[in-house]
N, C-alpha and C positions, 0 to 999 in steps of 0.2 A: 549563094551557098558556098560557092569555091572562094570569094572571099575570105568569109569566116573560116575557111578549113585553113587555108594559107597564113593567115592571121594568126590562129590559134598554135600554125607548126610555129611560125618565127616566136613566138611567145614561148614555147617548150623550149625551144632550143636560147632562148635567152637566156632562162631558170635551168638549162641543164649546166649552160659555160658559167652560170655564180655558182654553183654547188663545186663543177669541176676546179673551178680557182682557188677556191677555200678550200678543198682538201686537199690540196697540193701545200701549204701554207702549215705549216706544221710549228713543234713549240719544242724541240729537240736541240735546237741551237739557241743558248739564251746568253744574253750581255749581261754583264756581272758588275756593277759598279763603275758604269760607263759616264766621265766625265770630260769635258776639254777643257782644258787649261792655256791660259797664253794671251796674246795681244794681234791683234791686225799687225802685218800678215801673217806671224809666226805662230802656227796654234798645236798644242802637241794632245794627244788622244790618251784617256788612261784608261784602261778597263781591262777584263778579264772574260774569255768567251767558256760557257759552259759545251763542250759536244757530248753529246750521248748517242752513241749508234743504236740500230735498229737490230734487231737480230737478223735478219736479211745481207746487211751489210758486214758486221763483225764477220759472219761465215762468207762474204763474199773478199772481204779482205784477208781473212784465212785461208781463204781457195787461191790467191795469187791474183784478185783483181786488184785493181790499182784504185785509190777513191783522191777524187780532188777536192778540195774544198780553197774556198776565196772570202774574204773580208774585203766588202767593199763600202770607201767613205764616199760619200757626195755633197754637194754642196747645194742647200736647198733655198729657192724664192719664194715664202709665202706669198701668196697672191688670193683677195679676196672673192674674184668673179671669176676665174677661171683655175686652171690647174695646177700646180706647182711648178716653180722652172728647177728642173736640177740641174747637174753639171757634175760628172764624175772628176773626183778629185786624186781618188789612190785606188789602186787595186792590189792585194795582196793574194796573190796563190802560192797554194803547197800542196805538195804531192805524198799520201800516205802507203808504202808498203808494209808487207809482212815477209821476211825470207824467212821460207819454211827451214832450212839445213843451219839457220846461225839460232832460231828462235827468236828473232830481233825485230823488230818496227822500226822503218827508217822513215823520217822523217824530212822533206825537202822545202826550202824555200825558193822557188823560183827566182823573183826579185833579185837577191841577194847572192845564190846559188847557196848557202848554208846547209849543210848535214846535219842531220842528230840520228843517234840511235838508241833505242830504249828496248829492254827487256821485257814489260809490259805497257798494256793497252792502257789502265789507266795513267800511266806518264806519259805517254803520248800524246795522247787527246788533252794532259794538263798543259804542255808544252805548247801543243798547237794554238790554247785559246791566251795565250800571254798576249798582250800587246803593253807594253810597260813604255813608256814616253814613246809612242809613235809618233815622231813627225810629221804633220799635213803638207803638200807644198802651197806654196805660199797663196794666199787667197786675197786678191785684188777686192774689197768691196766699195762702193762708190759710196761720197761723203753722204750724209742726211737718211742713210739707209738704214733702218734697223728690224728687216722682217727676214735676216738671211741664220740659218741654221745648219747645221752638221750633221746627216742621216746615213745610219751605220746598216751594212745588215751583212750577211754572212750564212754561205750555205755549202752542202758536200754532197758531191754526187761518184757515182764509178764513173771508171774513164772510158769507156765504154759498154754501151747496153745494146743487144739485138734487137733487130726491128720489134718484136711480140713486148717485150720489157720497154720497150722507149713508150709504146704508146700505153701501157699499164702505167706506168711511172706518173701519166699526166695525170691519172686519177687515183691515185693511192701514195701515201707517204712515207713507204717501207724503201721505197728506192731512191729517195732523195730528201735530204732536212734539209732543211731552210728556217732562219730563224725571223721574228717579225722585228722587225727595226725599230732599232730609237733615235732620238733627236733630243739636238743640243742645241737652244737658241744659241746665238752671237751677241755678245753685247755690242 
């Protein structure tokens, strides 16, 4: 009988961490016309990222938090019998304010350290989803290979949450988008 009860906990709690993944996996961050272009090794990335904030967020960027959001490419090994091998290939982060006394969203590229400043939210968030010839760095693929592809994804969160929010956050998608990722085979 303690079997089966212990059984049946690890079984809840299997079905509770699928539900909790999937709602965390949201469809607020979407790729727009996402293609790669180029030749071994030099391949450059065209697309466009839709963001759309939450209302949580918007008023949390209006209040003076800071929201981060990152694009990131990887470089993926289909593989038949086991998992995929990836390999992070770029990361891009930027940092979103709002100064309340200018009226202004500023907008930062880490990488680069690049500024922008915008008047409103929707240039902003137009701004941030550009990626117009992104450059990949160079991708080494071995001769005879042809199961390797390019997997995008991209997400924005505050730059910090207190403990009560960080564990809310795991189970609801008003504190953090995240978009679902696409893929570019490799010729």
């Amino acid at each position: 009988m303690l079997f089966i009860r212990k059984r049946t906990s690890i079984n809840f709690l299997f079905v509770l961490l699928l539900l909790a993944t999937s709602l965390v996996v949201s469809a607020d961050i979407t790729f727009k016309n996402f293609k790669v272009v180029g030749a071994a090794p030099k391949y450059q990335v065209l697309t466009a990222i839709d963001f759309k904030l939450t209302g949580y967020l918007e008023n949390a960027l209006k209040s003076g938090v800071v929201l981060n959001a990152r694009v990131q490419f990887r470089l993926q090994k289909h593989r038949e019998w086991w998992f995929n091998k990836e390999t992070t290939l770029s990361t891009t982060h930027y940092q979103l304010k709002y100064h309340a006394l200018s009226r202004h969203y500023l907008l930062t590229r880490n990488d680069t350290n690049e500024h922008w400043s915008f008047s409103s939210l929707p240039s902003v968030l137009r701004k941030l989803g550009e990626l117009r010839k992104y450059l990949l760095p160079s991708i080494k693929i071995p001769k005879n290979e042809n199961d390797y592809s390019i997997f995008a994804v991209a997400d924005m969160s505050p730059k910090t949450l207190r403990l009560p929010l960080r564990i809310q956050s795991l189970f609801s998608d008003k504190y953090r988008l995240s978009s679902e990722g696409v893929l570019w085979p490799l010729p």
